[in-house]
N, C-alpha and C positions, 0 to 999 in steps of 0.2 A: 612417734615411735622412730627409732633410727635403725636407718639399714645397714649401719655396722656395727661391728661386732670385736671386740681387742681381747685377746686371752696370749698366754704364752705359750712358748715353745716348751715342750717335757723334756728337751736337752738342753737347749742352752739360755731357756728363759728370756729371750728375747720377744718384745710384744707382736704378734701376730693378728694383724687387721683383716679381716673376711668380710667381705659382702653379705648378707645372709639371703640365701634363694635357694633354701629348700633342702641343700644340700650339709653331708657333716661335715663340722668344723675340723680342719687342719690340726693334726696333733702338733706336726713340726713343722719347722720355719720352712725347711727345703730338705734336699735329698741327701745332703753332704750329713744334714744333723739326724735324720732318720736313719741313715748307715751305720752312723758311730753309736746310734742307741740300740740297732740292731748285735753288733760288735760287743759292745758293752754286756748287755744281757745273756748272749751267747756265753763268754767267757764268765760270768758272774754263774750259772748254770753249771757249767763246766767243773767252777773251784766250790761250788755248794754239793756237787755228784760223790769231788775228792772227798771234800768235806766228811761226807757220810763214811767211805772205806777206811776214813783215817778215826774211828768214833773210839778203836778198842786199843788205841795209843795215848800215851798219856801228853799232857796239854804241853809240856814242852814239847815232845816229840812231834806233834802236830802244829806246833811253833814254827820249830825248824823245817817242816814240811813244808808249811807255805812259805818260808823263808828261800826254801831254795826253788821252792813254784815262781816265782815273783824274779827271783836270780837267772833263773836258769832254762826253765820251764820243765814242763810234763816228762820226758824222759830223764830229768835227772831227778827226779822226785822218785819213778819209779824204779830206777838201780838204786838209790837208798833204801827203799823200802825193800828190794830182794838184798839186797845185804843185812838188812835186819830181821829179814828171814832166816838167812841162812848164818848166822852167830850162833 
């Protein structure tokens, strides 16, 4: 039986070697890639939140929504949307 253990990293797929004694295995390689998947998810959260308020606009309009989310960010997405209000 061998006391290691190889699996990868959930962010950058890098092989991750662990000892095995008892303990759970390491998701991530280290803490730089545990941040950025922190980071990642937050904002993926974030644009699936928009996602939903943007549901009773039509697919281009929510095109160009993320279009200018991804451009510009979250406050120019939301003076678009109050100008499409107020038309």
């Amino acid at each position: 039986m061998s006391y290691f253990k190889e699996h990868f990293c959930k962010q950058c797929q890098r092989p991750i070697i662990s000892v095995r004694m008892g303990c759970r295995a390491r998701i991530y390689c280290n803490n730089a890639c545990k941040q950025q998947a922190y980071r990642y998810n937050r904002e993926k959260k974030k644009r699936n939140d928009l996602r939903q308020q943007w549901q009773t606009y039509s697919n281009a309009s929510q095109n160009d929504l993320e279009k200018l989310l991804t451009l510009y960010g979250e406050e120019a997405v939301q003076f678009a949307i109050d100008a499409i209000h107020h038309m």
